[in-house]
C-alpha positions as CSV (number, residue, x, y, z in Angstrom):
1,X,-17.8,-26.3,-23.5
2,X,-18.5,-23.7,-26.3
3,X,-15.8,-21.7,-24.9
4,X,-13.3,-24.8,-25.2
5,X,-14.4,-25.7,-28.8
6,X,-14.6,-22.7,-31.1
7,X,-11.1,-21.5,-30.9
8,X,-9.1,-21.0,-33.8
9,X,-7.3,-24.0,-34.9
10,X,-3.7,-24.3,-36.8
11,X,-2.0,-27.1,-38.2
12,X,1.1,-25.8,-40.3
13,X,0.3,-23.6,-43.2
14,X,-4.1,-24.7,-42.6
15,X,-5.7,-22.2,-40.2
16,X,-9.3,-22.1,-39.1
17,X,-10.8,-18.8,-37.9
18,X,-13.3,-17.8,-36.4
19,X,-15.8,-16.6,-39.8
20,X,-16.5,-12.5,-38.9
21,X,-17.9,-9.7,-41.3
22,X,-14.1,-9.2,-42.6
23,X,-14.1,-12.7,-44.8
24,X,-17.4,-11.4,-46.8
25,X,-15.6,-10.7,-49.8
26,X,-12.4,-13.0,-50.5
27,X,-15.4,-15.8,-49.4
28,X,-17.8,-14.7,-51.7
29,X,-15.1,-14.9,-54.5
30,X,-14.1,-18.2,-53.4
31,X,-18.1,-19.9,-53.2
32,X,-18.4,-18.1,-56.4
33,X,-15.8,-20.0,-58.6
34,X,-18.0,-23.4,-58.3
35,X,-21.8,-22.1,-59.0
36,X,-22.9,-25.6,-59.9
37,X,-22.3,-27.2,-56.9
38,X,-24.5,-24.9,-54.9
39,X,-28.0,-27.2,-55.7
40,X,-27.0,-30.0,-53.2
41,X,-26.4,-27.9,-50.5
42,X,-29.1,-26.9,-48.1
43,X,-28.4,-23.0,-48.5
44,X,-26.9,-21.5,-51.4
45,X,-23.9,-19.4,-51.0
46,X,-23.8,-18.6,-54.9
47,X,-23.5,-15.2,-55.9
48,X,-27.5,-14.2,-55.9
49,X,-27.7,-15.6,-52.8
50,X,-24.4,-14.8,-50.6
51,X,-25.5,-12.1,-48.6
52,X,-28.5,-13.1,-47.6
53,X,-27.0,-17.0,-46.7
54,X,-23.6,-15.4,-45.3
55,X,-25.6,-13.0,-42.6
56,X,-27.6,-16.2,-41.3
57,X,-24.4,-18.5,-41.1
58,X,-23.0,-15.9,-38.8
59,X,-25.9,-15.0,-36.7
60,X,-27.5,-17.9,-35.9
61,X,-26.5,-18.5,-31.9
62,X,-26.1,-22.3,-32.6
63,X,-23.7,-22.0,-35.7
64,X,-19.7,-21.5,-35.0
65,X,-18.7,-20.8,-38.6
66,X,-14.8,-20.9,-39.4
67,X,-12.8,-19.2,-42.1
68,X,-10.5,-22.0,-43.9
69,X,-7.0,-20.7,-44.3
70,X,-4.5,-21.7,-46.5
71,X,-1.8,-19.5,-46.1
72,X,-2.6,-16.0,-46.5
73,X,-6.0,-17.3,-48.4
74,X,-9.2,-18.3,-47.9
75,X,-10.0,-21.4,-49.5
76,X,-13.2,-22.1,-47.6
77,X,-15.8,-22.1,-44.9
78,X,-16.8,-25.2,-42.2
79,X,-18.7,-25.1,-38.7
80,X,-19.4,-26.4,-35.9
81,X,-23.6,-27.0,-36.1
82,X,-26.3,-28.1,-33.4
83,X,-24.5,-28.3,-30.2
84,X,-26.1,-30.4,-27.3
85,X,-23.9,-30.1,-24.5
86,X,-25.9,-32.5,-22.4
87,X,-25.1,-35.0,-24.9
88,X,-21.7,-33.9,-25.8
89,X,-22.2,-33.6,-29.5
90,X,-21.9,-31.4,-32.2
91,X,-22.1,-31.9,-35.9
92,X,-19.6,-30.5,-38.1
93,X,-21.3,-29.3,-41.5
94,X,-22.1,-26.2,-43.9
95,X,-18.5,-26.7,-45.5
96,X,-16.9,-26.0,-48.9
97,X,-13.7,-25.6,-49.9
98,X,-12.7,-23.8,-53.3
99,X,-12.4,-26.2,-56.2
100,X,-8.4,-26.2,-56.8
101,X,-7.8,-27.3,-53.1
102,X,-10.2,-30.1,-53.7
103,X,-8.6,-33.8,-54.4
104,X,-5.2,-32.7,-52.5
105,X,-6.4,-34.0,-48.9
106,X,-6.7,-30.4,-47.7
107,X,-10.1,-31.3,-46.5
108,X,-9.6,-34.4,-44.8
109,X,-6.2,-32.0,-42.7
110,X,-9.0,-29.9,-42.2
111,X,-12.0,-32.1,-40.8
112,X,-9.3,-34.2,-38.9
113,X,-8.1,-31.0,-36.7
114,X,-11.4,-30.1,-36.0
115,X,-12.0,-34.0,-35.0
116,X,-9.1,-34.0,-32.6
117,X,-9.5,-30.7,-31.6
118,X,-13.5,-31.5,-30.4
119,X,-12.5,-35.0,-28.7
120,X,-9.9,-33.3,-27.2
121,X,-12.0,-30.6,-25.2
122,X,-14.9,-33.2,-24.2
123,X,-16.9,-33.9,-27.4
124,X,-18.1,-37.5,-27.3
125,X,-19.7,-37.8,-30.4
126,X,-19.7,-35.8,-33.5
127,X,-22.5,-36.0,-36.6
128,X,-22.2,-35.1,-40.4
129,X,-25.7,-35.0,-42.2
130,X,-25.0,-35.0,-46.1
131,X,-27.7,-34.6,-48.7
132,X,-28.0,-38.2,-50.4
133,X,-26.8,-36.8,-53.7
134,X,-23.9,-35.4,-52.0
135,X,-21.3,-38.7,-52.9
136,X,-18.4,-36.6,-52.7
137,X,-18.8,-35.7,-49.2
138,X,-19.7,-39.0,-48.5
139,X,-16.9,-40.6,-49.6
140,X,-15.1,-38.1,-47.3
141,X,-16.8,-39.2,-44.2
142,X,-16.5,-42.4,-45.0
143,X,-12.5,-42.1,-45.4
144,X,-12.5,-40.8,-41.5
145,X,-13.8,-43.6,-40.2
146,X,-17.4,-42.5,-40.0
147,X,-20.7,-44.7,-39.6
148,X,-23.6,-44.1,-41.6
149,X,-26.4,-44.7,-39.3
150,X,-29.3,-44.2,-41.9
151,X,-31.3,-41.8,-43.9
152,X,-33.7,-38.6,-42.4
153,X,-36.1,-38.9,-45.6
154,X,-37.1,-35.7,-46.5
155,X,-35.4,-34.3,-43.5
156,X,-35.4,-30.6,-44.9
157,X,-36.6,-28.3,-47.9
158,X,-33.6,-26.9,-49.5
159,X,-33.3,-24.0,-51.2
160,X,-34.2,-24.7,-54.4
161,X,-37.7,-26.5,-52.8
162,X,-35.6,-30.1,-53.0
163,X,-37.0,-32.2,-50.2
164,X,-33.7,-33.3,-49.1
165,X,-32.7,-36.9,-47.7
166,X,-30.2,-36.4,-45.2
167,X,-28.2,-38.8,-44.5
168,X,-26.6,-39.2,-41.2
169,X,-23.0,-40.3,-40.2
170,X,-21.4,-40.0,-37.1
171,X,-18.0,-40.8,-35.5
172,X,-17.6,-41.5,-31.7
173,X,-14.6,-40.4,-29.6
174,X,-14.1,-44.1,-28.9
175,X,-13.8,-44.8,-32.9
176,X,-11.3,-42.3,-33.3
177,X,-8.1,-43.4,-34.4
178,X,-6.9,-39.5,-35.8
């Protein structure tokens, strides 16, 4: 099923690809034009700690990190996260898109092609786990149709030392309306 998920995806001018050594640099400019945001995130992708969270993103066996294209540009990063093919579920997480393509439903193009695309190829369930403080993803989820099915307290240390509440939202090929 790995095979049949992470593919590069297009719809129109929005292109996901597969995240490779080539997109260190124009993503490293793009995570570095919102350094605030990077405390309610589980890694930080700011600029003192790029590298270091950039080489673990994309050599860690069980992370399928995309690229997010808009045009010629990248605007972003997304992946597919903690695949259990028994249970025909992956989560779709460690995402950001650049601040100016934020608000104009270029995140919601992107997270539905990946929905389609994963309920398409066999996926039966798929999970997003969002730091509690994170309302702005939340309110993204919750737009897709997602459930919230309750809250991992102090699921994970963060980067900063936070012990994160994670909360945990999932949408089922059978909810999916695309």
């Amino acid at each position: 099923m790995r095979d049949a998920l992470y593919v590069e995806l297009a719809d129109g001018d929005l292109r996901l690809v597969k995240l490779t050594e080539a997109h260190r640099a124009a993503l490293r400019a793009a995570c570095a034009a919102d350094p605030d945001i990077w405390p309610i995130y589980s890694s930080s992708f700011g600029p003192d700690h790029f590298d270091t969270s950039f080489a673990a993103l994309i050599g860690h066996e069980n992370r399928m990190p995309y690229a997010i294209m808009g045009g010629d540009r990248l605007v972003g990063m997304t992946a597919w996260l903690r695949p259990d093919w028994s249970a025909q579920t992956i989560e779709i997480g460690n995402s950001y898109i650049h601040p100016d393509a934020r608000g104009t439903g270029f995140n919601g193009r992107v997270k539905r092609l990946m929905i389609d695309h994963a309920f398409g190829v066999g996926v039966r369930r798929i999970e997003f786990r969002i730091d509690e403080r994170n309302k702005r993803s939340q309110a993204a989820v919750t737009k897709l149709g997602c459930t919230k099915e309750g809250v991992l307290r102090s699921e994970r240390i963060t980067w900063t030392g936070y012990l994160r509440d994670t909360g945990l939202w999932s949408l089922l090929s059978s909810d999916w309306q695309g």
